[in-house]
N, CA, C and O atoms as CSV, one atom per row, in Angstrom:
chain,resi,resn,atom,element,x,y,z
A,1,UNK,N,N,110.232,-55.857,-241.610
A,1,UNK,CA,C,109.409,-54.839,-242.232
A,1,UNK,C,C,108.424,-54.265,-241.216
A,1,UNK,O,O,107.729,-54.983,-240.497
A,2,UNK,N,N,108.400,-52.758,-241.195
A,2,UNK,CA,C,107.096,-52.551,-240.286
A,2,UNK,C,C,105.880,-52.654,-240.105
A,2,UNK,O,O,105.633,-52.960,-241.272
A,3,UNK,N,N,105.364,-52.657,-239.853
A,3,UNK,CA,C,103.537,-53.008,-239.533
A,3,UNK,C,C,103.062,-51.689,-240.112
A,3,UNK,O,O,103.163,-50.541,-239.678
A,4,UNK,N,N,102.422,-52.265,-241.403
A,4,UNK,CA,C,101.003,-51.119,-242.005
A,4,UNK,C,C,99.931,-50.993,-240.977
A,4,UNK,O,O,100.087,-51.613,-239.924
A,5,UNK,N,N,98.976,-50.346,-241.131
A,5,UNK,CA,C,97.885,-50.216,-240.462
A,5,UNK,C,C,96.809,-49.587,-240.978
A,5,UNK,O,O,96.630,-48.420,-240.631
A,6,UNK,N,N,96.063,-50.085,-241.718
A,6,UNK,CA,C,95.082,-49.951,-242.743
A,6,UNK,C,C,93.629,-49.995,-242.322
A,6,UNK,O,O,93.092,-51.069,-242.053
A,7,UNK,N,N,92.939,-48.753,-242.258
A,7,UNK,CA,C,91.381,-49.099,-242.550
A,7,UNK,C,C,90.691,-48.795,-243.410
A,7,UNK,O,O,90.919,-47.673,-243.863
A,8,UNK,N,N,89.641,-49.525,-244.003
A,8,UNK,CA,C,88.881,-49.369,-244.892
A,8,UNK,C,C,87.423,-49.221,-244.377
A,8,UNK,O,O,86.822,-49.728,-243.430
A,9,UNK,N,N,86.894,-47.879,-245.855
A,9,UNK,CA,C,85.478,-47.281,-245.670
A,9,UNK,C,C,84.994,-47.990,-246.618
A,9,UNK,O,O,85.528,-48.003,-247.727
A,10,UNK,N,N,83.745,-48.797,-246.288
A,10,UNK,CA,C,82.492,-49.086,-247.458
A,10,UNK,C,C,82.413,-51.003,-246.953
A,10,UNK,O,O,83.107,-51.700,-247.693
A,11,UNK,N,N,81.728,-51.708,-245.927
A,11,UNK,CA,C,81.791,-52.516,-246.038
A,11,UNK,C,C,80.737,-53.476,-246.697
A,11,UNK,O,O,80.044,-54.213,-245.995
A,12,UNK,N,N,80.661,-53.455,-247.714
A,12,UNK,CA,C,80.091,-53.695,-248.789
A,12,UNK,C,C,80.784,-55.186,-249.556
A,12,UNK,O,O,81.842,-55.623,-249.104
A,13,UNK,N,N,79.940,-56.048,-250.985
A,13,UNK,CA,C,80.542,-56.970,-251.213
A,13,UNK,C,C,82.069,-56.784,-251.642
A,13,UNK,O,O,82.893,-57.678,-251.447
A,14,UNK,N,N,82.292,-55.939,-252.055
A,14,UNK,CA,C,84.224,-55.422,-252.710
A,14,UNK,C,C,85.010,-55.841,-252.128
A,14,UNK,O,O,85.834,-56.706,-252.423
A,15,UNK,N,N,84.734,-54.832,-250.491
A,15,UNK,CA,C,85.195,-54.697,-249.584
A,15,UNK,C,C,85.906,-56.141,-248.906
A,15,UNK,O,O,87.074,-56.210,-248.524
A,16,UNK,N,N,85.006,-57.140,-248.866
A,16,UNK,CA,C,85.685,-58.472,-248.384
A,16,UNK,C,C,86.590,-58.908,-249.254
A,16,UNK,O,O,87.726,-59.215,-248.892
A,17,UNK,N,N,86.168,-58.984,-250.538
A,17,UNK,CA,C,87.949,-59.173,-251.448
A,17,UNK,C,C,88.682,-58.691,-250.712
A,17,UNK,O,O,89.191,-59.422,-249.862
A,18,UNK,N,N,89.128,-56.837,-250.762
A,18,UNK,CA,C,90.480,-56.674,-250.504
A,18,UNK,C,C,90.956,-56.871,-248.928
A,18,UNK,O,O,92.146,-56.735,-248.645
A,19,UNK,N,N,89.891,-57.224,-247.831
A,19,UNK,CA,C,89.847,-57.212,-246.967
A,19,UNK,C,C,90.224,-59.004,-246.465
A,19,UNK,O,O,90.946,-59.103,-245.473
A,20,UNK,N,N,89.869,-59.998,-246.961
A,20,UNK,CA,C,90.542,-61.410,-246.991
A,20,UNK,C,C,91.845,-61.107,-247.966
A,20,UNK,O,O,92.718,-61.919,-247.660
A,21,UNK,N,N,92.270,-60.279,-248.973
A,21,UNK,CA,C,93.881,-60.492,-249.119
A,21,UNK,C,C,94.585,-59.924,-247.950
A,21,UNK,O,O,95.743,-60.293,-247.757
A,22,UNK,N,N,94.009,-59.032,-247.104
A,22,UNK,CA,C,94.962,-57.959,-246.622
A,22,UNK,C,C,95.156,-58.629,-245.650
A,22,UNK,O,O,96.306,-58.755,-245.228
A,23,UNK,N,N,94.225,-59.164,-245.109
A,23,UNK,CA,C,94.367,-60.188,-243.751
A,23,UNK,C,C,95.556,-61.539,-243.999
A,23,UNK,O,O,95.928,-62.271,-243.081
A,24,UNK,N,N,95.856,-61.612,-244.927
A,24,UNK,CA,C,96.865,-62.711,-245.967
A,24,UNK,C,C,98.179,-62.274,-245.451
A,24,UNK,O,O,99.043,-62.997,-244.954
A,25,UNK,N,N,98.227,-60.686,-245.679
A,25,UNK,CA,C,99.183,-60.214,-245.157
A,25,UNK,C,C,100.328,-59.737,-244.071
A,25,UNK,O,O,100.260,-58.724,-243.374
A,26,UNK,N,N,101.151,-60.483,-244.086
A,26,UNK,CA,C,101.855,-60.596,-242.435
A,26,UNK,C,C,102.167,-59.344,-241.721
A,26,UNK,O,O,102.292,-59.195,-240.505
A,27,UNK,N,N,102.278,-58.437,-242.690
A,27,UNK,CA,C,102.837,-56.781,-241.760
A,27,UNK,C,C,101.376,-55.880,-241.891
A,27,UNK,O,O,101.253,-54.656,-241.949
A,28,UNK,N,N,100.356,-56.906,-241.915
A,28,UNK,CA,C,99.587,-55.623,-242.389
A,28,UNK,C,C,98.091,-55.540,-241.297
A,28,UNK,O,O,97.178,-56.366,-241.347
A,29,UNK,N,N,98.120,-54.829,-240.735
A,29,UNK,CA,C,96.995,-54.757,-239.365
A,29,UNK,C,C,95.689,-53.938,-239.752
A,29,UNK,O,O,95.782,-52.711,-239.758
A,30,UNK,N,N,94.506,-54.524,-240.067
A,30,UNK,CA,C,93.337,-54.163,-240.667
A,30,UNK,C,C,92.848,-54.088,-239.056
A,30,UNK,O,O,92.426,-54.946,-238.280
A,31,UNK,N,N,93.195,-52.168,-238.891
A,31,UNK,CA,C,93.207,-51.794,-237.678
A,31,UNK,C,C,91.442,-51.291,-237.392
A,31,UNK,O,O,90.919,-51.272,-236.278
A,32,UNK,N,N,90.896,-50.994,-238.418
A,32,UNK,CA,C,89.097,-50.400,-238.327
A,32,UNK,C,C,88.498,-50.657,-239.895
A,32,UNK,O,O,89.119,-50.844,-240.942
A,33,UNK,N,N,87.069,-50.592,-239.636
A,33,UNK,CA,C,86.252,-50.257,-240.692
A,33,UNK,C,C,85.245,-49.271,-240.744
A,33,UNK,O,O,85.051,-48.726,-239.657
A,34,UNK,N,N,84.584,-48.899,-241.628
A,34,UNK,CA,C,83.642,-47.966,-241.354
A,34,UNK,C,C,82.596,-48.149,-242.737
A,34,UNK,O,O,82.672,-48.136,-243.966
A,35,UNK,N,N,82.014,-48.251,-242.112
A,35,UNK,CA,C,80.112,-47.990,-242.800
A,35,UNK,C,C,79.024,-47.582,-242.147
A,35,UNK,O,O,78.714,-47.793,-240.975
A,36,UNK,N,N,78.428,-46.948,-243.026
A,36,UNK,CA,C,77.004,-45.633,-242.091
A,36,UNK,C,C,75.984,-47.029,-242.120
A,36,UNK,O,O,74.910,-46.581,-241.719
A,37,UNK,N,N,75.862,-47.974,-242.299
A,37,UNK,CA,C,75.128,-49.241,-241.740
A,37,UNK,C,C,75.725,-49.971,-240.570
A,37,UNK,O,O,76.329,-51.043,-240.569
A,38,UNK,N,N,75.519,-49.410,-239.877
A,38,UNK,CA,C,76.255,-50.167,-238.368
A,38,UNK,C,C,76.390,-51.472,-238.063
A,38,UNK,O,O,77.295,-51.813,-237.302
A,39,UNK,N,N,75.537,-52.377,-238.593
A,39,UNK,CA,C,75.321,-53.670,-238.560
A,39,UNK,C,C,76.170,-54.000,-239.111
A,39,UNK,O,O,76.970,-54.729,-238.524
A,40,UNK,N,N,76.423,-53.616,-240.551
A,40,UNK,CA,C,77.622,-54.141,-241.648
A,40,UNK,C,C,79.075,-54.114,-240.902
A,40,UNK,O,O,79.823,-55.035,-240.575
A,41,UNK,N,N,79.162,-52.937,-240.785
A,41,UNK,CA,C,80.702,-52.789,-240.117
A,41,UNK,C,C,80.739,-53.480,-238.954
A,41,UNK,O,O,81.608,-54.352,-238.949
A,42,UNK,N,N,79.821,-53.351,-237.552
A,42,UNK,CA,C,80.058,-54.504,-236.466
A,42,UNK,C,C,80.646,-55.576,-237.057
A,42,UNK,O,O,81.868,-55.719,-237.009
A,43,UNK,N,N,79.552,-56.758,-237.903
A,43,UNK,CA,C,79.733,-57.567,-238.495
A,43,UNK,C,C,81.439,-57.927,-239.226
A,43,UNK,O,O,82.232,-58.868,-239.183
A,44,UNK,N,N,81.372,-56.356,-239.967
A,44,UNK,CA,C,83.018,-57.010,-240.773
A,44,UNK,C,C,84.085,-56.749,-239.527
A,44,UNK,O,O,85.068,-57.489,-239.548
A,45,UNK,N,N,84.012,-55.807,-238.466
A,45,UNK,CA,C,85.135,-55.356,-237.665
A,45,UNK,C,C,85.166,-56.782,-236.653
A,45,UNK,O,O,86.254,-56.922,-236.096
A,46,UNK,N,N,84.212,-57.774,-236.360
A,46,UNK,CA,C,84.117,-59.034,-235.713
A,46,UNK,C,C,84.649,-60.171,-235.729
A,46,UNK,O,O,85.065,-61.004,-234.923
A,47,UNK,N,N,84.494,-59.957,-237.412
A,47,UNK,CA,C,85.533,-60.600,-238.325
A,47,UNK,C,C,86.801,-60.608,-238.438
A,47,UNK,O,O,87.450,-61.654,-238.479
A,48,UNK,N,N,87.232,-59.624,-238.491
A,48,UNK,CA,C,88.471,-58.907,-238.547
A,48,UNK,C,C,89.134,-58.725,-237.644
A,48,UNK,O,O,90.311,-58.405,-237.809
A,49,UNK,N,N,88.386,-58.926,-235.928
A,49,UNK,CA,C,88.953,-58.335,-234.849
A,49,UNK,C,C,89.696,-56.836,-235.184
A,49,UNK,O,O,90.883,-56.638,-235.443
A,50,UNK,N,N,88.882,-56.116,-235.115
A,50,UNK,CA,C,89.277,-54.278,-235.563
A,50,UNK,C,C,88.089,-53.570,-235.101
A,50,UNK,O,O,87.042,-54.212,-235.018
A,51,UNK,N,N,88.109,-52.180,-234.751
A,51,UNK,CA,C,87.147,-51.485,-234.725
A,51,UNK,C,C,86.029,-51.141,-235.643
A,51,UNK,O,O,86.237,-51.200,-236.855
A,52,UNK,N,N,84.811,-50.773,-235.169
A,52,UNK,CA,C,84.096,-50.716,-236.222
A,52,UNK,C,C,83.195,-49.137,-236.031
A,52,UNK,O,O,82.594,-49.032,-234.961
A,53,UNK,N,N,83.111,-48.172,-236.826
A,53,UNK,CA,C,82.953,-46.776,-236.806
A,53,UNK,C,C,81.550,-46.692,-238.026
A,53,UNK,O,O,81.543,-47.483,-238.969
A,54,UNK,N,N,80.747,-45.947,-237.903
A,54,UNK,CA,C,79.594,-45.365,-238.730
A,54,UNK,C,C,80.020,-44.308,-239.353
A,54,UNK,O,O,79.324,-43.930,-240.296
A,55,UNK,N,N,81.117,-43.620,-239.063
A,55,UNK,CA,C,81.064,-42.458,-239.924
A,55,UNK,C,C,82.932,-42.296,-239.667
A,55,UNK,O,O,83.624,-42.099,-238.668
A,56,UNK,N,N,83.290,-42.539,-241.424
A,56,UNK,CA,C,84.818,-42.323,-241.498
A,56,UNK,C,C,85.717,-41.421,-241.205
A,56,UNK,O,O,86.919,-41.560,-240.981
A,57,UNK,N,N,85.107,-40.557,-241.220
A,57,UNK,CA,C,85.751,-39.378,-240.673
A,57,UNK,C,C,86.308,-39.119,-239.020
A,57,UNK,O,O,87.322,-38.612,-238.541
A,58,UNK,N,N,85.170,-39.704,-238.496
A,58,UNK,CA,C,85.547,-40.334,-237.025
A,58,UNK,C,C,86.621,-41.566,-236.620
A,58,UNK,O,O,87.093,-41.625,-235.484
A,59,UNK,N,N,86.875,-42.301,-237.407
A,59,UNK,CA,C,87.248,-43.271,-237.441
A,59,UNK,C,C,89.068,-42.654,-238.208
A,59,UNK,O,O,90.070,-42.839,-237.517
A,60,UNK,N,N,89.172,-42.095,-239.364
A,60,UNK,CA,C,90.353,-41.285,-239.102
A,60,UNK,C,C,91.181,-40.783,-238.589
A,60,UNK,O,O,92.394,-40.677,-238.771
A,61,UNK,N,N,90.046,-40.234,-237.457
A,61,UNK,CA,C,90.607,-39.177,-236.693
A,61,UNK,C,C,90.906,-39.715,-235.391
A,61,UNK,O,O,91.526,-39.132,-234.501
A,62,UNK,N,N,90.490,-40.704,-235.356
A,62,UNK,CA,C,90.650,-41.974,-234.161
A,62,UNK,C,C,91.941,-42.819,-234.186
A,62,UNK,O,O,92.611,-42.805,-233.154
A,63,UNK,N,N,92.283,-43.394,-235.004
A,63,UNK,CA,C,92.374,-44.777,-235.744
A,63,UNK,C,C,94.336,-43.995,-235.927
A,63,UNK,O,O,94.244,-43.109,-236.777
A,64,UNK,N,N,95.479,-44.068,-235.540
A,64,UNK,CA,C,96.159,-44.487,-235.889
A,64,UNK,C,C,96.677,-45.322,-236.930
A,64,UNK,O,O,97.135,-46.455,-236.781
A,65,UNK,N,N,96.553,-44.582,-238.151
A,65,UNK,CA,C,96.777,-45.511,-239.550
A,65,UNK,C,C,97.893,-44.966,-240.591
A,65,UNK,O,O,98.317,-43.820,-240.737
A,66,UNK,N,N,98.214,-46.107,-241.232
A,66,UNK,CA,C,99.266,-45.682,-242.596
A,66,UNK,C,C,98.898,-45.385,-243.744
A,66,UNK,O,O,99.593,-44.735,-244.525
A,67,UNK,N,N,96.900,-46.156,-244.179
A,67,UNK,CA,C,96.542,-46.139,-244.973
A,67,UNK,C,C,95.318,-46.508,-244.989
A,67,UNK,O,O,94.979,-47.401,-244.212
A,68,UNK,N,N,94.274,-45.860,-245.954
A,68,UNK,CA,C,92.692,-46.366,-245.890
A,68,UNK,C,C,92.447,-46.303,-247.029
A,68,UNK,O,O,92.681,-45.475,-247.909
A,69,UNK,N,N,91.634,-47.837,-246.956
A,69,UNK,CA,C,91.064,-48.237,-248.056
A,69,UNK,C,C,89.767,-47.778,-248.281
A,69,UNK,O,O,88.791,-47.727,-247.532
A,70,UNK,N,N,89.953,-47.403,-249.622
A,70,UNK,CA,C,88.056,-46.212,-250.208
A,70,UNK,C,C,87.347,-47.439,-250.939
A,70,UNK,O,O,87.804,-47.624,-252.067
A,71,UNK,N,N,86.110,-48.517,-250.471
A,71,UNK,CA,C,85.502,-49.063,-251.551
A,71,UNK,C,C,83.983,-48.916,-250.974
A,71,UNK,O,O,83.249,-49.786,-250.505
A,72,UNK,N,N,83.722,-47.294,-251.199
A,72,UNK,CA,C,82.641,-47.164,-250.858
A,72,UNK,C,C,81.624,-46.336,-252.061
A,72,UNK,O,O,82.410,-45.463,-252.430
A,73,UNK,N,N,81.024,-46.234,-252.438
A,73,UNK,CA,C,80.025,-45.849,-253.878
A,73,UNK,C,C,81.169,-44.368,-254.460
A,73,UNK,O,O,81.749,-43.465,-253.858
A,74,UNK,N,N,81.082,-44.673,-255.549
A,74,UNK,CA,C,81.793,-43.471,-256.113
A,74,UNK,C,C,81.995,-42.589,-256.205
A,74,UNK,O,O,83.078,-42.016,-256.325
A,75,UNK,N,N,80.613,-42.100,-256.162
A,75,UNK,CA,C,79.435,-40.468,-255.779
A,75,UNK,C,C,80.480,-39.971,-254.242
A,75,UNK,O,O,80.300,-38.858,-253.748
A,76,UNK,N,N,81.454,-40.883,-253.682
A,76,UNK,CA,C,81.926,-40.355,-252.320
A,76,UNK,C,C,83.315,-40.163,-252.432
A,76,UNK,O,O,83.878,-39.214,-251.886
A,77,UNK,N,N,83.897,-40.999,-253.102
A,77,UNK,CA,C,85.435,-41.443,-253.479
A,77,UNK,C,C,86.484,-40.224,-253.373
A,77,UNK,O,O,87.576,-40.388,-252.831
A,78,UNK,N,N,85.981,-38.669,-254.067
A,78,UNK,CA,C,86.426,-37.333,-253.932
A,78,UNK,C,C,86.654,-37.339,-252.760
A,78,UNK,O,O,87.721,-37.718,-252.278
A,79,UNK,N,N,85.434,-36.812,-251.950
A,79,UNK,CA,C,85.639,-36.284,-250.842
A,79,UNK,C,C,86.462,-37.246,-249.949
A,79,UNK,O,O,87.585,-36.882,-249.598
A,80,UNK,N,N,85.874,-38.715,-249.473
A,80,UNK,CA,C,86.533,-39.474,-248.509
A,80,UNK,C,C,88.357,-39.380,-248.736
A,80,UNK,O,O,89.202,-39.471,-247.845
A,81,UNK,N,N,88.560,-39.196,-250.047
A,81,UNK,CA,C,90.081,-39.403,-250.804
A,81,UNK,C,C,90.982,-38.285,-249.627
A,81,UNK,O,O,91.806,-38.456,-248.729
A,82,UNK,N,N,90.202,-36.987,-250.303
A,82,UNK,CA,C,90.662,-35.548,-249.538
A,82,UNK,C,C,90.709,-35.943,-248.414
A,82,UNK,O,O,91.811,-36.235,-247.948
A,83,UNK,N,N,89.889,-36.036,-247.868
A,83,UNK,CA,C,90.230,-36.123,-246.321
A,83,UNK,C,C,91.144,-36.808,-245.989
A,83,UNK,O,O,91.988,-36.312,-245.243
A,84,UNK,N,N,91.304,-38.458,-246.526
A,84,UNK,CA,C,92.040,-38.997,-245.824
A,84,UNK,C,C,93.301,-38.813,-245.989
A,84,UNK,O,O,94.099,-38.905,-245.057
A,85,UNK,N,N,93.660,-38.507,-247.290
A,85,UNK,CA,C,94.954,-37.596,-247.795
A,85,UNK,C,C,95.447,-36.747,-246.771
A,85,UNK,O,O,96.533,-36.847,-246.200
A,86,UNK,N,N,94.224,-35.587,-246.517
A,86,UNK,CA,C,94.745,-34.184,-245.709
A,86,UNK,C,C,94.974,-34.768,-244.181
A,86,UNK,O,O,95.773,-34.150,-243.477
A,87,UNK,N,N,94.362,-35.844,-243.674
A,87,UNK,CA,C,94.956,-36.250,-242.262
A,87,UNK,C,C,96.219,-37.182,-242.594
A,87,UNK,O,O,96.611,-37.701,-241.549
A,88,UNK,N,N,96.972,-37.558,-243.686
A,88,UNK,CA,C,98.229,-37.843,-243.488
A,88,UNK,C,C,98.470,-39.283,-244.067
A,88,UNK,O,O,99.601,-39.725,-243.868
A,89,UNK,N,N,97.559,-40.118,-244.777
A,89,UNK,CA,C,97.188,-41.593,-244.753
A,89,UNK,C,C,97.185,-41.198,-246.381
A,89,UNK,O,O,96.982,-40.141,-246.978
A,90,UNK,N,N,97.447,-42.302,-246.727
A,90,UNK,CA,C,98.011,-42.924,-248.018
A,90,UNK,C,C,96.944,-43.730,-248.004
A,90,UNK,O,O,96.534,-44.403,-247.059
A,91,UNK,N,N,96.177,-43.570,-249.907
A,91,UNK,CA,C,94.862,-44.138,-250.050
A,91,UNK,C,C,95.128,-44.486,-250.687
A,91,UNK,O,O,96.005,-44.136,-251.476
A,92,UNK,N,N,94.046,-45.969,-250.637
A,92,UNK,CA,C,93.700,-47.021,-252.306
A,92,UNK,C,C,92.416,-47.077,-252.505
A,92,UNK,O,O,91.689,-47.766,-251.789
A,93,UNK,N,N,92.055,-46.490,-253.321
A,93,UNK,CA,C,90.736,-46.377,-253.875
A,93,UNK,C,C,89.825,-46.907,-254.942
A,93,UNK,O,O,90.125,-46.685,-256.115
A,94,UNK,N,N,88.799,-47.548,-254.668
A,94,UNK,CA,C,88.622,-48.561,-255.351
A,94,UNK,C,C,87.877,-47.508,-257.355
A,94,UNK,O,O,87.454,-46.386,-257.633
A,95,UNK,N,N,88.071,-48.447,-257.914
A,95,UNK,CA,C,87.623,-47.895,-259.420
A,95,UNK,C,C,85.815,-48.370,-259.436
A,95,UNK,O,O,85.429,-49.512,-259.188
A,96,UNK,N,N,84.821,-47.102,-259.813
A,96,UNK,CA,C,85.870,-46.123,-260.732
A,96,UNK,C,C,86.426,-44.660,-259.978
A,96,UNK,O,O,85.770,-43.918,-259.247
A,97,UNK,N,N,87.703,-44.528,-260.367
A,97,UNK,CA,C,88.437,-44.078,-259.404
A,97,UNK,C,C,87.595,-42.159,-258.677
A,97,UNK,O,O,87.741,-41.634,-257.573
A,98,UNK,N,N,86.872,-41.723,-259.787
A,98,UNK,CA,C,86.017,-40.093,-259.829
A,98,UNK,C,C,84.980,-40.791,-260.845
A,98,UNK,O,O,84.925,-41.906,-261.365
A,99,UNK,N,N,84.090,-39.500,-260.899
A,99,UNK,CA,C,83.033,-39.824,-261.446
A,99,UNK,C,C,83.519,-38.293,-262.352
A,99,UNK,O,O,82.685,-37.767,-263.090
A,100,UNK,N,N,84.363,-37.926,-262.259
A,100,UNK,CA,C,84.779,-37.059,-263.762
A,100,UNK,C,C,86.266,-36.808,-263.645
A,100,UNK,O,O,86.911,-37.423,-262.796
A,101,UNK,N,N,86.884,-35.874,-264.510
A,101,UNK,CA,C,88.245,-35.457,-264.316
A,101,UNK,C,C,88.681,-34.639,-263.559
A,101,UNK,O,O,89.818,-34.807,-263.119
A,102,UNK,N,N,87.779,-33.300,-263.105
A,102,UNK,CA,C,87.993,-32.660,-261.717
A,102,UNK,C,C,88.125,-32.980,-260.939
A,102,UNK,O,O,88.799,-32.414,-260.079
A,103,UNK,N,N,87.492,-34.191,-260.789
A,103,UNK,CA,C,87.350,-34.902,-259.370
A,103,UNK,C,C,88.357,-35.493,-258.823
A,103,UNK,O,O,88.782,-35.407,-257.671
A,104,UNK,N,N,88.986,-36.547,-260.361
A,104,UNK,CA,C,90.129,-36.873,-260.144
A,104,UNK,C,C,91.336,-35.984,-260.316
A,104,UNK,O,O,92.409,-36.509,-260.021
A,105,UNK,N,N,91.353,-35.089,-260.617
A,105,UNK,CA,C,92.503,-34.416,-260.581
A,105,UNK,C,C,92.909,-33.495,-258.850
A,105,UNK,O,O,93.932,-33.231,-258.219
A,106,UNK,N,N,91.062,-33.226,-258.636
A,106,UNK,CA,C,91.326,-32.955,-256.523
A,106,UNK,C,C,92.031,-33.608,-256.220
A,106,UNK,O,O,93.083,-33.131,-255.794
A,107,UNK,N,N,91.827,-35.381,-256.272
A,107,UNK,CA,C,92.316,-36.451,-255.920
A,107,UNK,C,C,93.861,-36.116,-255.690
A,107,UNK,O,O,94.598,-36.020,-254.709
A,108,UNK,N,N,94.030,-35.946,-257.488
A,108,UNK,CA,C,95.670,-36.209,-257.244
A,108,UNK,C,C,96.799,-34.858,-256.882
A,108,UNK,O,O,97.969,-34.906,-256.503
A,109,UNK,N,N,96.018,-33.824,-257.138
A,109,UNK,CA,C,96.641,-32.711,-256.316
A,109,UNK,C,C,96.966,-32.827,-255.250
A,109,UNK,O,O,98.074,-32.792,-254.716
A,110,UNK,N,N,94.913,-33.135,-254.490
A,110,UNK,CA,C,95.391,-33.392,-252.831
A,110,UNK,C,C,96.759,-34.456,-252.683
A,110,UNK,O,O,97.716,-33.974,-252.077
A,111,UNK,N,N,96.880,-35.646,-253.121
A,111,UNK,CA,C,97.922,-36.713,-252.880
A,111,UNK,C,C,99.549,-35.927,-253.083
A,111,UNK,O,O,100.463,-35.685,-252.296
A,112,UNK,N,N,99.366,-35.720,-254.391
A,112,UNK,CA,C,100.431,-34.884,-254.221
A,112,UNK,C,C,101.313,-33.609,-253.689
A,112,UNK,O,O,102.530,-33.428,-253.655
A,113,UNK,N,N,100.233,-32.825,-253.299
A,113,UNK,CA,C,100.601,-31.805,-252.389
A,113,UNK,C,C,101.046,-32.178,-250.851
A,113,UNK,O,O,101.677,-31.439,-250.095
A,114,UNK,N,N,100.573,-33.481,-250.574
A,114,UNK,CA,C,100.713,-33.838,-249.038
A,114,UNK,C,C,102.258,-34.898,-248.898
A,114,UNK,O,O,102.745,-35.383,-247.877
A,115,UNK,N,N,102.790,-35.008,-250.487
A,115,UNK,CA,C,103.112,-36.327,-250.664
A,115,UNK,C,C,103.276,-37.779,-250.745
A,115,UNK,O,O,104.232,-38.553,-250.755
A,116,UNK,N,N,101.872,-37.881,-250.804
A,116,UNK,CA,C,101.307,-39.046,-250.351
A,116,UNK,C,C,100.915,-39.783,-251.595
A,116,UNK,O,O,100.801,-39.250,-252.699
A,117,UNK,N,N,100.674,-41.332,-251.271
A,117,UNK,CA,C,100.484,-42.169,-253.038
A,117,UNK,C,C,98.741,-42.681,-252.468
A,117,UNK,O,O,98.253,-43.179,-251.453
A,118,UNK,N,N,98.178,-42.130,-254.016
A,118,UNK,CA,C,97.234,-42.394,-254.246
A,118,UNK,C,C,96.983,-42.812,-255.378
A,118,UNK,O,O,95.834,-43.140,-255.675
């Protein structure tokens, strides 16, 4: 099977859940993290042996990936989704998934217009 390559935005308490299963995982390379608290992300990317980025968007656009994980406050979940959608990466996003139905429906347009699973 090939090697995923997954980073996740928001390193926060969530974040280590899905981040100790993923590490569980034999094809799966928890390649960066990103949080606008620099300390946090050093900290989890140290852990992890992975890069560690302040601002996700940089870290996207960096980062060679298959997929990024969103478990960062909700109020963000839209936008971070779009983006990572429109650069080509297949998202899992933590619930609650929008903070209305527009939001989620950007979501799933963007996913689906790119063909991508979100």
């Amino acid at each position: 099977m090939k090697e995923v390559r997954i980073a996740l935005i928001g390193c926060g308490r969530i974040s280590q859940e899905h981040l100790r299963a993923f590490a569980k995982i034999k094809n799966v390379k928890i390649q960066a993290v990103a949080d606008n608290i620099s300390e946090k992300a050093k900290s989890v990317a140290e852990r992890y042996k992975c890069r560690a980025y302040t601002d996700y968007k940089d870290m996207i656009r960096s980062e060679s990936l298959n997929a990024v994980v969103i478990s960062a406050p909700p109020n963000e979940h839209v936008r971070m989704s779009v983006f990572a959608l429109s650069r080509g990466h297949h998202v899992l996003c933590e619930k609650p998934f929008a903070l209305n139905k527009t939001e989620a429906e950007k979501m799933c347009r963007s996913a689906k217009e790119k063909g991508l699973i979100l």
